[in-house]
Legacy VTK file of the C-alpha trace (Angstrom):
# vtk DataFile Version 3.0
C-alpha trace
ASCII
DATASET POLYDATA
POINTS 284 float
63.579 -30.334 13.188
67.193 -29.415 12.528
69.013 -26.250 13.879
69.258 -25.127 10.274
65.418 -25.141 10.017
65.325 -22.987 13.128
67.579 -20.451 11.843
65.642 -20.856 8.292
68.224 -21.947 6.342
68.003 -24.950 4.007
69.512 -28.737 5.297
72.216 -30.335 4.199
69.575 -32.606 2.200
68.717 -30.129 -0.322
72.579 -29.474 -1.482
72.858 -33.627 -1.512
73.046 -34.922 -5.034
70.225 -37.886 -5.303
67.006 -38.973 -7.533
65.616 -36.971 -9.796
62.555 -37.606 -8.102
60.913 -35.069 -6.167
58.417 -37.354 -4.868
61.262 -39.664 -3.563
62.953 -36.676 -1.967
59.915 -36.189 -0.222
59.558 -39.593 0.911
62.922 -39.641 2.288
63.042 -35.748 4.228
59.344 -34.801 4.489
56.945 -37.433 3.875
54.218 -35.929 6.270
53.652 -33.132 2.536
53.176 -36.233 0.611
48.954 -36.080 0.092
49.156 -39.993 -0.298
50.669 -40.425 2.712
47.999 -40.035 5.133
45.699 -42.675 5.796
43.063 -43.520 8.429
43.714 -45.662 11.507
43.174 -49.849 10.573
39.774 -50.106 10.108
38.509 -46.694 9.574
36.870 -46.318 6.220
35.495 -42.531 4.803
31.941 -42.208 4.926
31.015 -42.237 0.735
28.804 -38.461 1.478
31.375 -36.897 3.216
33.977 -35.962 0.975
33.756 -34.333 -2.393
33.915 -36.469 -5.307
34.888 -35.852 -9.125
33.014 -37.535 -11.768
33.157 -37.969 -15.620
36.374 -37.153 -17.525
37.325 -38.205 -20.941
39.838 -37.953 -23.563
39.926 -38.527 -27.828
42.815 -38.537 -30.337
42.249 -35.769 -33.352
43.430 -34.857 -36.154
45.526 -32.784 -34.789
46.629 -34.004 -31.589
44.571 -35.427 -28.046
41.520 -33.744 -26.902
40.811 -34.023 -23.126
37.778 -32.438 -21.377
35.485 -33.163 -17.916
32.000 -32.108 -16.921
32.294 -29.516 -14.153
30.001 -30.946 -11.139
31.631 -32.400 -7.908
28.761 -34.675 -5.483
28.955 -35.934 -2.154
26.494 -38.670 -1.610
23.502 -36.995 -3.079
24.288 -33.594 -2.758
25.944 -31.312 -5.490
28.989 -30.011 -3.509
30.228 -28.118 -6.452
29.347 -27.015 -9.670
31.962 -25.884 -11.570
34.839 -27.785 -10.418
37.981 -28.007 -12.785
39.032 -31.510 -13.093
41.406 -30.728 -16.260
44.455 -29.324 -16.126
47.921 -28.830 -17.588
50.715 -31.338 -16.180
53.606 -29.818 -18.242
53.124 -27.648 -21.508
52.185 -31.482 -24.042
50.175 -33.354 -21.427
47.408 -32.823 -19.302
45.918 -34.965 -16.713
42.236 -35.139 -15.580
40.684 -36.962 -12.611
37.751 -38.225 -10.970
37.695 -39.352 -7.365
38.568 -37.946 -4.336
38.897 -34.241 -4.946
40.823 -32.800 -2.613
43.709 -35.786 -2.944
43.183 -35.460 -6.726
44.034 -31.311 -6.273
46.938 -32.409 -4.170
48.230 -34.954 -6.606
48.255 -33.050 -9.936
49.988 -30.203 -8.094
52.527 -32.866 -6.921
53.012 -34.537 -10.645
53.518 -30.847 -12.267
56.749 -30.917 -9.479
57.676 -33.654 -10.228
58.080 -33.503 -14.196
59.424 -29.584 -13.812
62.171 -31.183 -10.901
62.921 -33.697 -13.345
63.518 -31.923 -16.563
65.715 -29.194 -14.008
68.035 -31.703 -12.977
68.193 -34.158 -15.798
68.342 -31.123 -18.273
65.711 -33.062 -20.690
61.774 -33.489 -20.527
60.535 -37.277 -19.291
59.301 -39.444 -22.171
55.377 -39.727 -22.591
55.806 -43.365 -21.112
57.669 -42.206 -18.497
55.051 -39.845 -17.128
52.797 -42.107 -17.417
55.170 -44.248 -15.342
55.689 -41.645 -12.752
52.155 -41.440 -12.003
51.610 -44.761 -12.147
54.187 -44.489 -8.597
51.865 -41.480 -7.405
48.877 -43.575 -7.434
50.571 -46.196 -5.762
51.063 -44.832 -3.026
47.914 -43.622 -2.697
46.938 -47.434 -2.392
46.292 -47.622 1.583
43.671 -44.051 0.793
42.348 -46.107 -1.667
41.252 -48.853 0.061
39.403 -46.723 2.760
37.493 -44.678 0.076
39.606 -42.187 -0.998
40.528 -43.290 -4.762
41.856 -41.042 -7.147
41.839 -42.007 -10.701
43.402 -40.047 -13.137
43.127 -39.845 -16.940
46.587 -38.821 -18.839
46.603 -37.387 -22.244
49.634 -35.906 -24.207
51.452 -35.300 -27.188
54.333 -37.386 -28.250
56.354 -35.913 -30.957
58.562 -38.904 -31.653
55.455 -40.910 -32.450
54.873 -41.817 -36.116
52.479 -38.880 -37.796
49.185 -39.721 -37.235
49.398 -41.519 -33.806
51.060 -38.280 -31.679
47.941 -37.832 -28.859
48.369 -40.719 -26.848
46.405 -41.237 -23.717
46.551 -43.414 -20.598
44.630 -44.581 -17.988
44.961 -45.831 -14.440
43.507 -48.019 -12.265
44.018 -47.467 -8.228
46.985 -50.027 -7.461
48.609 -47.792 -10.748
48.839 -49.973 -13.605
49.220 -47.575 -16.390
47.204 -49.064 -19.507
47.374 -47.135 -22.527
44.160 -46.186 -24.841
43.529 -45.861 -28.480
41.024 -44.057 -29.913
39.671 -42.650 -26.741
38.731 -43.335 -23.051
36.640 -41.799 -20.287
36.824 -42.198 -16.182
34.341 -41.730 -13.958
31.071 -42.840 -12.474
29.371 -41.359 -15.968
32.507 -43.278 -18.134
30.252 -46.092 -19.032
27.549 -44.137 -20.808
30.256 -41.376 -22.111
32.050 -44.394 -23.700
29.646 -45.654 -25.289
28.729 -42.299 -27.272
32.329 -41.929 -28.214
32.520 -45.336 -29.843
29.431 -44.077 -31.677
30.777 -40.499 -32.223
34.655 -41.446 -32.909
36.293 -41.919 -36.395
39.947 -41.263 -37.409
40.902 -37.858 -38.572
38.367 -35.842 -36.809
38.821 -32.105 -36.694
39.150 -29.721 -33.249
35.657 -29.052 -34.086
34.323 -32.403 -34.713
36.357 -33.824 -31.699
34.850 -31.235 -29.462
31.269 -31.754 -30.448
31.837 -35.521 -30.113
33.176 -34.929 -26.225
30.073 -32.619 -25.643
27.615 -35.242 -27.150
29.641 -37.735 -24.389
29.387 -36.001 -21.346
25.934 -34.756 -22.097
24.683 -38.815 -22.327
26.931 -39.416 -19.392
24.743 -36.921 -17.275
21.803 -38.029 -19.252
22.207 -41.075 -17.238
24.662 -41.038 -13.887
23.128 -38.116 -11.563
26.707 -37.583 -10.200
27.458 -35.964 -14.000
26.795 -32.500 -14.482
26.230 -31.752 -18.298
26.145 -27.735 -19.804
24.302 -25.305 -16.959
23.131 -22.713 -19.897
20.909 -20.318 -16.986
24.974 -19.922 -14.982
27.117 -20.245 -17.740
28.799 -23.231 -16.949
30.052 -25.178 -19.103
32.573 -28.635 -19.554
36.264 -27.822 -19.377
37.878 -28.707 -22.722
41.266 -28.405 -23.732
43.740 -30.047 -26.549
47.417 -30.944 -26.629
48.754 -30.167 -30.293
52.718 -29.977 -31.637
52.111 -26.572 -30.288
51.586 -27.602 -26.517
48.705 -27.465 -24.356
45.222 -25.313 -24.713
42.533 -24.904 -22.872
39.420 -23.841 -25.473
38.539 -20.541 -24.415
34.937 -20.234 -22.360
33.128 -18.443 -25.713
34.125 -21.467 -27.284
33.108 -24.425 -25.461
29.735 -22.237 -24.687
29.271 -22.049 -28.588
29.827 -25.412 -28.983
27.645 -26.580 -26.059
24.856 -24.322 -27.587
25.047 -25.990 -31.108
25.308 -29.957 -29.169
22.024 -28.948 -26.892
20.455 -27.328 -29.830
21.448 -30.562 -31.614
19.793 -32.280 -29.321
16.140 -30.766 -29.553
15.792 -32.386 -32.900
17.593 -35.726 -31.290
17.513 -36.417 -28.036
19.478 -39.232 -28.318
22.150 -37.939 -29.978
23.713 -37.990 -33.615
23.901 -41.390 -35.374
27.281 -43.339 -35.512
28.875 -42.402 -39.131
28.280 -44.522 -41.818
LINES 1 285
284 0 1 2 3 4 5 6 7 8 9 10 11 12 13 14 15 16 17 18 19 20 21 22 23 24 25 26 27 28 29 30 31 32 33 34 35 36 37 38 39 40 41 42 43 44 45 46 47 48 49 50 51 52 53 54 55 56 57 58 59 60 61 62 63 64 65 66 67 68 69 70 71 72 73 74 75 76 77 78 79 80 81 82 83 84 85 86 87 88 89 90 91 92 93 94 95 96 97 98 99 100 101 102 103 104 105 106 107 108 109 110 111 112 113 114 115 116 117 118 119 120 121 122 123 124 125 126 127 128 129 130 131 132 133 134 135 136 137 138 139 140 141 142 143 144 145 146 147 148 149 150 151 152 153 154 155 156 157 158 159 160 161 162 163 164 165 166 167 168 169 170 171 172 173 174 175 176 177 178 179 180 181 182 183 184 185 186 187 188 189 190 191 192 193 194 195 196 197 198 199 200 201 202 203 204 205 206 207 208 209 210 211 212 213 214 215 216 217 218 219 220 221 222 223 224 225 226 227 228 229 230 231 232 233 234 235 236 237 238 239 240 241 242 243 244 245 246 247 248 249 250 251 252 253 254 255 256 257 258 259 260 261 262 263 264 265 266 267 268 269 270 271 272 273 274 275 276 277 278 279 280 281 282 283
């Protein structure tokens, strides 16, 4: 620790131009914040029902935009450690990012990425590129690698809006895999231990030009098969009120859908689904 940390003044570091970064001026001053930076000894690995872990999370393009949402239930093993976990949430005011894994390293790294892209629009003076978030956490996850491979993976989902695009093709949305590829998705995508089953009711549910209502419904439908089928999904608790966290990314920025909505619309998808269990048909 430097004298100018005992006398709580700021080190020479933070008036020394350098990246725009703030990850990297983390790694270089105080890598012991960075969350990805802590792994196990060699050849400790976490015990799979001893840490809280994140489940389902999906995101569609609209009409209007990208629609992101995730069920609300956090497991460990096969207990419910949480039941109304939030697993969406803002990255800057046109993207979001959602995540299943590892919660507590998840928390940790979407507080991290919101630093990062507000450092890097203070000292560049302009917002990143879509790409170039998804870039960014690409790095993140990354570093995460050596967490990874002991059992603590976070994989995130990132959805925004990307006003240069050509009309019609502004939500874009990109996924990650745990050595940080960055692969982007058309259409829609879901992550997760529940992904499988919620993908497959979105390929049923999805067609171009759906409205915020119709987009909604069709996420609902998803995560309600996804729990229909993976035990670590939690799908609409009506008895407590708890519902999936859905929010959208339009020209206008980011929105979370209030909680009277999503409870309406998880209402009219359950009551949807006394008369089909199964779910509505794919459209013609």
């Amino acid at each position: 620790m430097t004298s100018s940390e005992h006398d709580g003044r700021l080190g020479e570091e933070f008036f020394t131009p350098g990246s725009s970064s703030f990850t990297e001026f983390l790694t270089a001053h105080r890598p012991a914040l960075l969350p990805m930076r802590r792994p196990f000894p060699d050849g400790v690995r976490a015990a799979p029902d001893r840490f809280p872990h994140g489940t389902t999370v999906l995101a569609l393009t609209y009409r209007d935009g990208v629609l992101i949402a995730g069920d609300r239930r956090a497991t460990m093993g096969n207990l419910i450690a949480q039941r109304d976990l939030e697993k969406v949430h803002p990255a800057d005011d046109y993207t979001a990012v959602a995540f299943a894994g590892t919660v507590g390293l998840a928390l940790d790294m979407v507080k991290l990425y919101q630093v990062e892209l507000k450092h890097f629009e203070k000292i560049e003076g302009i917002p990143m590129t879509l790409k170039a978030k998804a870039s960014r956490l690409a790095g993140m996850i990354r570093q995460n690698l050596g967490q990874a491979m002991q059992g603590l993976a976070v994989v995130p989902l990132l959805a925004g809006y990307d006003a240069k695009a050509p009309e019609g093709a502004r939500g874009r949305i990109f996924d990650f895999e745990v050595t940080g590829g960055p692969y982007e998705k058309y259409d829609f995508h879901a992550e997760g231990s529940g992904s499988p089953y919620a993908r497959g009711a979105l390929k049923k549910l999805f067609h171009a030009g759906m409205s915020r209502h119709e987009a909604a419904l069709a996420a609902l439908h998803a995560l309600y098969d996804a729990a229909d089928d993976d035990s670590a999904t939690g799908g609409p608790d009506i008895n407590r009120r708890i519902f999936p966290t859905v929010s959208v990314i339009t020209e206008d920025g980011f929105e979370r859908l209030p909680e009277s909505e999503t409870e309406e619309l998880s209402r009219e998808m359950v009551a949807q689904r006394h008369s089909r269990p199964d779910g509505p048909n794919a459209m013609p």
